[in-house]
C-alpha distance (Angstrom), angle and dihedral (degrees) to the residues before:
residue distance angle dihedral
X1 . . .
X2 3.73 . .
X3 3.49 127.2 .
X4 3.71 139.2 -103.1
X5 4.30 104.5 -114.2
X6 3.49 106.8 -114.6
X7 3.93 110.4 -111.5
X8 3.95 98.1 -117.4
X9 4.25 90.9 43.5
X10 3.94 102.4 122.2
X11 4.25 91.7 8.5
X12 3.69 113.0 135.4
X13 3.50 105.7 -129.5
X14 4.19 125.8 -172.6
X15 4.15 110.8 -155.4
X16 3.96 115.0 -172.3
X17 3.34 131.9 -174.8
X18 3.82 121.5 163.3
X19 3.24 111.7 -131.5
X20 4.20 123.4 -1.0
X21 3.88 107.1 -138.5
X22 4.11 124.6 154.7
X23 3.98 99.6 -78.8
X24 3.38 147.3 92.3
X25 3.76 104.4 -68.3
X26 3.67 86.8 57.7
X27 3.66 88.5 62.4
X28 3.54 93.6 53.8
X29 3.94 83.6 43.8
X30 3.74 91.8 58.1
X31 3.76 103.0 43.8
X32 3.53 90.1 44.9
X33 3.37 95.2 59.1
X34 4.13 91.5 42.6
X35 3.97 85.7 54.4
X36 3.22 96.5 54.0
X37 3.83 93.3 44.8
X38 3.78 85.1 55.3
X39 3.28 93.2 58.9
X40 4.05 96.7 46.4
X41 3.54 99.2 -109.3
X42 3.79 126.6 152.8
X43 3.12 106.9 -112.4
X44 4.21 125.5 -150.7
X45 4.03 113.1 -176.4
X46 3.59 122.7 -166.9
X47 3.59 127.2 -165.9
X48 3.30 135.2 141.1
X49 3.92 86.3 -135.4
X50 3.91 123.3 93.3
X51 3.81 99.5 -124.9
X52 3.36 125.9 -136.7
X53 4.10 87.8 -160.4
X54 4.36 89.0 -177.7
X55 3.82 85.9 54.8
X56 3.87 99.2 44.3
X57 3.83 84.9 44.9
X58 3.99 93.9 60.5
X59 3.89 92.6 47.6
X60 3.65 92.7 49.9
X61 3.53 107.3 35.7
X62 3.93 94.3 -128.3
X63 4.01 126.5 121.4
X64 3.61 94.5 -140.5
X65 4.05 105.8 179.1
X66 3.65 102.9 -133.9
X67 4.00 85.3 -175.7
X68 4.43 94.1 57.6
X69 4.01 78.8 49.7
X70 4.08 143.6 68.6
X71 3.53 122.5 -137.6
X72 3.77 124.5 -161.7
X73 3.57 127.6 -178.1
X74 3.43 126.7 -144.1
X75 3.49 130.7 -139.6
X76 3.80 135.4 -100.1
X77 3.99 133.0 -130.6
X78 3.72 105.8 -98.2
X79 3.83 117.3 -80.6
X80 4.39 91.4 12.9
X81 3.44 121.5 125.9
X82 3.53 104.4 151.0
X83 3.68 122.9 79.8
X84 4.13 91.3 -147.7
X85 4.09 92.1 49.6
X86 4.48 109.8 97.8
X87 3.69 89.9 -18.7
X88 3.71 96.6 178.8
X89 3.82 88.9 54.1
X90 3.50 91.1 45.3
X91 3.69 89.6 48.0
X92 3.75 97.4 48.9
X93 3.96 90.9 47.0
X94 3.69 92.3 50.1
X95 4.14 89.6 48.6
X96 4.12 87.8 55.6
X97 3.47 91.3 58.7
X98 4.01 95.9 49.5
X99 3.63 90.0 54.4
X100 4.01 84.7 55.0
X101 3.86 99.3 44.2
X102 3.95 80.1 35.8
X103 4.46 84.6 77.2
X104 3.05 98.7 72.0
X105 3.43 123.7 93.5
X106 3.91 111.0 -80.9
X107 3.58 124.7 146.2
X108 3.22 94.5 -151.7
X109 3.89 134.0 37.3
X110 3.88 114.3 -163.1
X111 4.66 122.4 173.9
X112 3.92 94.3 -166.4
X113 4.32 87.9 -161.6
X114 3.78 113.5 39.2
X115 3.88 138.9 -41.8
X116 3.78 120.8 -24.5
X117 4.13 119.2 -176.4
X118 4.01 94.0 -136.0
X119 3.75 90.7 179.4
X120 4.23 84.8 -114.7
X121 3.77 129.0 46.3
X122 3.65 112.5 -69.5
X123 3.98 138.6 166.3
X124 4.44 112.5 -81.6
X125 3.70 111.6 -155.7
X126 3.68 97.6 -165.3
X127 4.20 117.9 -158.1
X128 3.13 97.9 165.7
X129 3.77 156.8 -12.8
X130 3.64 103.8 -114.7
X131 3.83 86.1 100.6
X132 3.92 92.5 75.8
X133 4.22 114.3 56.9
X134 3.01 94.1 -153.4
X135 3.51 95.4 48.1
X136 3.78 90.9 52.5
X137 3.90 96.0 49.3
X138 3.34 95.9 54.5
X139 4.40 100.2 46.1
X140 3.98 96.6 22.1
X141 4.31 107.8 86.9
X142 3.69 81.3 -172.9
X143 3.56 96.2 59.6
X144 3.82 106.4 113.0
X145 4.22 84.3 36.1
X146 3.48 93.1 104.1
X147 3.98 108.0 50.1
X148 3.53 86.5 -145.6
X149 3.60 93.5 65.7
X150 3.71 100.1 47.9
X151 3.72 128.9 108.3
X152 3.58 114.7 -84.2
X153 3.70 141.2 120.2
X154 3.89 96.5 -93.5
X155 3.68 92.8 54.7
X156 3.26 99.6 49.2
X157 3.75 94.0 47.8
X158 3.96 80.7 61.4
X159 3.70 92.0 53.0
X160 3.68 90.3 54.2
X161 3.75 93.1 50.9
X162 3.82 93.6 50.8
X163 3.76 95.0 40.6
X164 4.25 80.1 48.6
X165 3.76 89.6 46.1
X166 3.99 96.5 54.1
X167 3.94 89.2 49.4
X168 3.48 97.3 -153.6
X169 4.10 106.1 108.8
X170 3.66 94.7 108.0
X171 4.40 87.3 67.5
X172 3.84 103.6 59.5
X173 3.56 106.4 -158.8
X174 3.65 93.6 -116.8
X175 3.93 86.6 70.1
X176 3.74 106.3 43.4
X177 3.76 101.1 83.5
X178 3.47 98.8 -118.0
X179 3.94 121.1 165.0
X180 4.29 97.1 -134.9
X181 3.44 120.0 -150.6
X182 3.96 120.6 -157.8
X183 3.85 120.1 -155.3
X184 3.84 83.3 -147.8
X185 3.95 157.1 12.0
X186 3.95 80.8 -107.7
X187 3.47 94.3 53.0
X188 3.92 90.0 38.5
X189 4.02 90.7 64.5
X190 3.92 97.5 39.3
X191 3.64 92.0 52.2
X192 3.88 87.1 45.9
X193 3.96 100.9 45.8
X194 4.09 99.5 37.2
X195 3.80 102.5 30.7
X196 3.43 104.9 29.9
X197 3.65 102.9 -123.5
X198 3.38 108.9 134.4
X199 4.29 127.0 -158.9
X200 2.86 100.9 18.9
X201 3.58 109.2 -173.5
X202 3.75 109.7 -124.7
X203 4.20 126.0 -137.2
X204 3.59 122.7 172.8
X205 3.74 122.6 -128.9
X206 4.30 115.7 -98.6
X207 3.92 99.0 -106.0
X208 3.48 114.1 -168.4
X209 4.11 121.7 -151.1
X210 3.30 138.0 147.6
X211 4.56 104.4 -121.7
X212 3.56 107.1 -143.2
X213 3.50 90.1 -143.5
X214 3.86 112.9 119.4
X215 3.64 99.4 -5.3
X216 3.39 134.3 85.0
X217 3.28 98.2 -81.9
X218 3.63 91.7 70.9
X219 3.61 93.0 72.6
X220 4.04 100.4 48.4
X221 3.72 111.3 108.7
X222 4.15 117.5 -109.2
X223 3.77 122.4 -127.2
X224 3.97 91.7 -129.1
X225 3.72 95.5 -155.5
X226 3.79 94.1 51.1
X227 3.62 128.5 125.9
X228 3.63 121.3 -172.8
X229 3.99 122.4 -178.7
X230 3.98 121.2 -170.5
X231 3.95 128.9 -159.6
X232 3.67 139.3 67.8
X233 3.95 120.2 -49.1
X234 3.57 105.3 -120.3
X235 3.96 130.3 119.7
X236 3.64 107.8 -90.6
X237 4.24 83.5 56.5
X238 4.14 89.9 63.9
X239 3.44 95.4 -141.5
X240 3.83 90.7 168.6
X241 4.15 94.3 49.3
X242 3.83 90.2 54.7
X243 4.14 86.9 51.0
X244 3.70 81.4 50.9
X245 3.52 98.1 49.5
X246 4.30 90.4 43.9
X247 4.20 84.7 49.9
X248 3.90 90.8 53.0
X249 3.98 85.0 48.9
X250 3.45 96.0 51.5
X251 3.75 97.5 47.2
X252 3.85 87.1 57.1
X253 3.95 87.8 62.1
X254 3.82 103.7 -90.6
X255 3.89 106.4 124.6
X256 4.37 94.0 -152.7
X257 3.65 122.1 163.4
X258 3.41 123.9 -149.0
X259 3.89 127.6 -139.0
X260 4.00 109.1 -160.9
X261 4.35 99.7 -160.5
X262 3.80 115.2 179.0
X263 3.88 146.6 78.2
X264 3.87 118.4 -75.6
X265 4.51 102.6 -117.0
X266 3.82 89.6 -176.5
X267 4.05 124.5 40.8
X268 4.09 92.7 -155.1
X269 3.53 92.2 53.2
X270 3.81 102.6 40.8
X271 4.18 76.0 45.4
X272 3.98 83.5 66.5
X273 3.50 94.1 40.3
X274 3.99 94.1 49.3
X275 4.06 74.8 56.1
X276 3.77 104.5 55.1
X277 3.71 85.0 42.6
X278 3.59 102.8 57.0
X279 4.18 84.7 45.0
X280 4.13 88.1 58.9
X281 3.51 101.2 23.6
X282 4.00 89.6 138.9
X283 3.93 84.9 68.3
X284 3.77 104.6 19.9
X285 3.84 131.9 75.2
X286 3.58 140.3 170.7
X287 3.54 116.6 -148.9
X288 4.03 92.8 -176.2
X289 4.10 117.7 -140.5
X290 4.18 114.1 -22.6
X291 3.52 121.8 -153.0
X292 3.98 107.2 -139.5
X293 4.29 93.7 -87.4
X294 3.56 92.5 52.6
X295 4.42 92.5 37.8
X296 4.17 84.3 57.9
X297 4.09 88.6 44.4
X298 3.96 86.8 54.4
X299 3.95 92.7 42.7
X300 3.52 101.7 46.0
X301 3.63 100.9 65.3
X302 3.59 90.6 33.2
X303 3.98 118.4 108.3
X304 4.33 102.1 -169.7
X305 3.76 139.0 31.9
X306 3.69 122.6 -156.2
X307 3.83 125.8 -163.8
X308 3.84 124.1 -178.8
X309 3.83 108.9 176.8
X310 3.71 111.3 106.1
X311 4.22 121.9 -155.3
X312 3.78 90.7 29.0
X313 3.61 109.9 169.1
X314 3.97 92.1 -140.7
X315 3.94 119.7 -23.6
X316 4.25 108.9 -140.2
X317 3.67 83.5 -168.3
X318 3.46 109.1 53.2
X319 4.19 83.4 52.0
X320 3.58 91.0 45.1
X321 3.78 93.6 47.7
X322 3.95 89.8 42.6
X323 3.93 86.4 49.9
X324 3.62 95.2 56.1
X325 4.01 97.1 54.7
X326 3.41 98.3 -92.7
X327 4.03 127.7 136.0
X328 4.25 108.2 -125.1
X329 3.67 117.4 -160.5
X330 4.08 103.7 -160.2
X331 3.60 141.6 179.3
X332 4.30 111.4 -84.4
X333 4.59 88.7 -125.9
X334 4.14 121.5 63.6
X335 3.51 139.8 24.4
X336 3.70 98.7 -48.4
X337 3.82 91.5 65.5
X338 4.04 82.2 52.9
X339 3.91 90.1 50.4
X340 3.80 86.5 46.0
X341 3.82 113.5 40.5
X342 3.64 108.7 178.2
X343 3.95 121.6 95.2
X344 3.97 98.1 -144.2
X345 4.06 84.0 61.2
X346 4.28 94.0 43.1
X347 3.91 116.1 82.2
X348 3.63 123.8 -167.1
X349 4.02 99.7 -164.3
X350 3.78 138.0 -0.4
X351 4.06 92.2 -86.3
X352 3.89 95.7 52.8
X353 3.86 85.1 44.1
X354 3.75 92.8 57.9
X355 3.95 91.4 46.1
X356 3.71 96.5 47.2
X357 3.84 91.4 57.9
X358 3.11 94.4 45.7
X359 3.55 94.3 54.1
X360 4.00 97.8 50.1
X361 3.77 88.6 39.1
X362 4.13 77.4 57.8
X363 3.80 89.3 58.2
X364 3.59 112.3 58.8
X365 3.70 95.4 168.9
X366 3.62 99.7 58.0
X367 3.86 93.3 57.8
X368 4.04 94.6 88.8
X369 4.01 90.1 50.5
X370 3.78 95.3 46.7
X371 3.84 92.4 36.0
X372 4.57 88.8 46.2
X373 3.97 98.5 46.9
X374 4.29 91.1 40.4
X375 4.24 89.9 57.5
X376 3.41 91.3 43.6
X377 3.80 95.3 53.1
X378 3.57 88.7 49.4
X379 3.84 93.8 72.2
X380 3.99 85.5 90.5
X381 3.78 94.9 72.5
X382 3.90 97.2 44.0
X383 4.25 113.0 127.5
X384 3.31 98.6 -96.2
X385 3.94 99.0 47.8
X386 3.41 76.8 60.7
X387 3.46 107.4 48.7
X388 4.39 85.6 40.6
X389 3.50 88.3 62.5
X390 3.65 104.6 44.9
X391 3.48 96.2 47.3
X392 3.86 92.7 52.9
X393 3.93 86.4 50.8
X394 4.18 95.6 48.4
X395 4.00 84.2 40.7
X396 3.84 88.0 55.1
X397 3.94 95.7 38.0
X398 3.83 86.4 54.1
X399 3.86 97.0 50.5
X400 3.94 85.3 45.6
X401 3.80 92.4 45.2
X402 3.88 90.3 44.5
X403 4.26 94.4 45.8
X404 4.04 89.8 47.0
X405 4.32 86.5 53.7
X406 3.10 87.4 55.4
X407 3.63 109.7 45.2
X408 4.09 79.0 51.9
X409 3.60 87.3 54.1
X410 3.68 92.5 65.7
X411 4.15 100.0 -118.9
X412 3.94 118.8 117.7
X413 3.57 106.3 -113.6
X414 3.93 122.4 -164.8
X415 4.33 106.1 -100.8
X416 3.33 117.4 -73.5
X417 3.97 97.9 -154.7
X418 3.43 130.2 -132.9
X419 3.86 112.8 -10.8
X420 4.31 102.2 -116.6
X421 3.84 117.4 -100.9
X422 3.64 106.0 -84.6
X423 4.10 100.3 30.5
X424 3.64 119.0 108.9
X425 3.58 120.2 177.4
């Protein structure tokens, strides 16, 4: 019996993503590209990173085929090398040249992190909301950390240059047609009540973890008392309130150890961690960046997670740590209180944190119940939930795109339905 050809097979497809680093936008990345190789799509990735597509595979668990695809860099602002150097101007010159490469002839348009001005409708993977100042002023408590970032004259001159730069501020976003994707219910209602864009169809991030149940793994012993956090070490992660937190815990007679797992974004601040760490290095470790073997080695003996970022759009590694067996304590506002939907785990300051542990920690004999019914509801994040979804959205978008051409061609096409959430034409 043969086969119906899947709708994308033969589509040329362009995927962007600025800059390809070691977080959760690179996940998306990555599966994005696997769906779409699934579904025999031609497949045109631009980046301006040089990709190492073996290495990106091992981290994420995919099997991209870097030979069934094309891979384009783009270029960098004059004298920039690093990613985390004027990333707004860097951003905005990186957009101009999508909406160039974006004339060609692709039949589909796809930015895999955040909203890209293709010139034509295309499909906006949004991570975050960092992209929008606004946005970020308003949601962000760590806004005015940095003094870079804070409001004043010299900043927002910078702002205006990028925003000049990209050249796209007569299309506001709400106009351009787009089909938006959320990463979560969270993200879903910001986007909606700040930005106007409203349904928003929502599709989880691919989270990759290895369930303990019916393996192995199952049978290894837990360290009760340890705490495991996952994710880059950089500011907005408050590395140094969850030590804080873990001190307070400790003091009230609960000897927990803390394993710190992730990639240092920002050399002053892992400087300051490095610090804190060498002052509790009886409790403290850091195990530095794991690829996925060695993440699933750390997470199966593991007993707690513990998340400190509030207003997170999503949070792949409070699913990820949930996933693996592991107990995560998270912040009350943002996607990880989505991921993790039970108040006596959700914390709404460091105080309530402290007392919250303390109280589980109390209750030894509810662990197995909390830590049973959290893996199981993490099935709805796994890869290919992900790539199911998106694929049923880009088939959709493409039917939509492909009924509104021709209506604008003149011809009298058979109804198309109802235009899916998110598509405006």
């Amino acid at each position: 019996m043969q086969h119906p050809t899947p709708p994308l097979s033969g589509k040329s497809v362009l995927v962007c993503h600025p800059w390809m680093g070691s977080g959760g936008s690179e996940a998306t990345t990555m599966w994005t590209i696997q769906a779409l190789q699934n579904q025999g799509a031609k497949v045109i990735f631009f980046t301006t990173t040089q990709m190492d597509w073996a290495r990106y595979n091992r981290v994420y668990g995919t099997s991209v085929n870097p030979a069934m695809l094309i891979s384009l860099t783009a270029s960098r602002l004059p004298g920039i090398r690093n990613s985390a150097h004027l990333v707004h101007l860097q951003n905005a010159w990186y957009q101009r040249q999508c909406r160039r490469i974006a004339r060609r002839r692709f039949d589909l348009l796809v930015s895999a992190y955040n909203q890209i001005d293709f010139g034509r409708p295309g499909i906006q993977l949004i991570g975050d909301y960092t992209g929008y100042e606004a946005l970020r002023r308003e949601l962000d408590p760590d806004a005015d950390r940095n003094p870079r970032h804070r409001d004043h004259w010299l900043r927002r001159l910078y702002l205006a240059i990028g925003d000049q730069l990209r050249g796209d501020s007569a299309r506001p976003p709400q106009s351009r047609g787009d089909l938006i994707l959320a990463n979560s219910s969270w993200t879903r209602g910001i986007l909606e009540q700040f930005l106007g864009m409203n349904n928003c169809p929502v599709v989880f991030p691919p989270v990759l973890y290895q369930s303990p149940k019916g393996t192995e793994k199952e049978r290894l012993p837990r360290q009760l008392n340890e705490f495991v956090c996952l994710g880059r070490i950089c500011p907005e992660k408050r590395i140094e309130s969850m030590i804080r937190i873990l001190s307070r815990v400790r003091e009230a007679g609960f000897p927990v150890t803390f394993a710190i797992a992730g990639a240092c974004d920002d050399p002053k601040y892992g400087q300051e961690i490095d610090a804190l760490v060498a002052e509790n290095r009886d409790w403290i470790r850091l195990t530095g960046f794991l690829d996925a073997t060695a993440r699933d080695q750390l997470l199966a003996t593991a007993y707690f997670g513990l998340h400190a970022r509030p207003t997170e759009a999503f949070g792949i590694a409070v699913a990820e740590l949930a996933g693996s067996g592991c107990i995560p304590f998270v912040p009350d506002v943002g996607g990880p209180a989505e991921i993790v939907d039970l108040p006596e785990l959700q914390f709404r300051d460091e105080d309530d944190a402290v007392t919250k542990i303390i109280r589980v920690l109390s209750e030894p004999d509810h662990h197995e119940e909390l830590r049973a019914g959290l893996c199981d509801s993490m099935a709805r994040f796994r890869p290919e939930e992900f790539m199911r979804a998106f694929i049923a959205e880009a088939e959709c978008f493409l039917k939509s795109s492909r009924d509104r051409s021709t209506f604008r061609q003149g011809s009298n096409p058979r109804p198309a339905g109802p235009v899916p959430a998110g598509v405006r034409g």
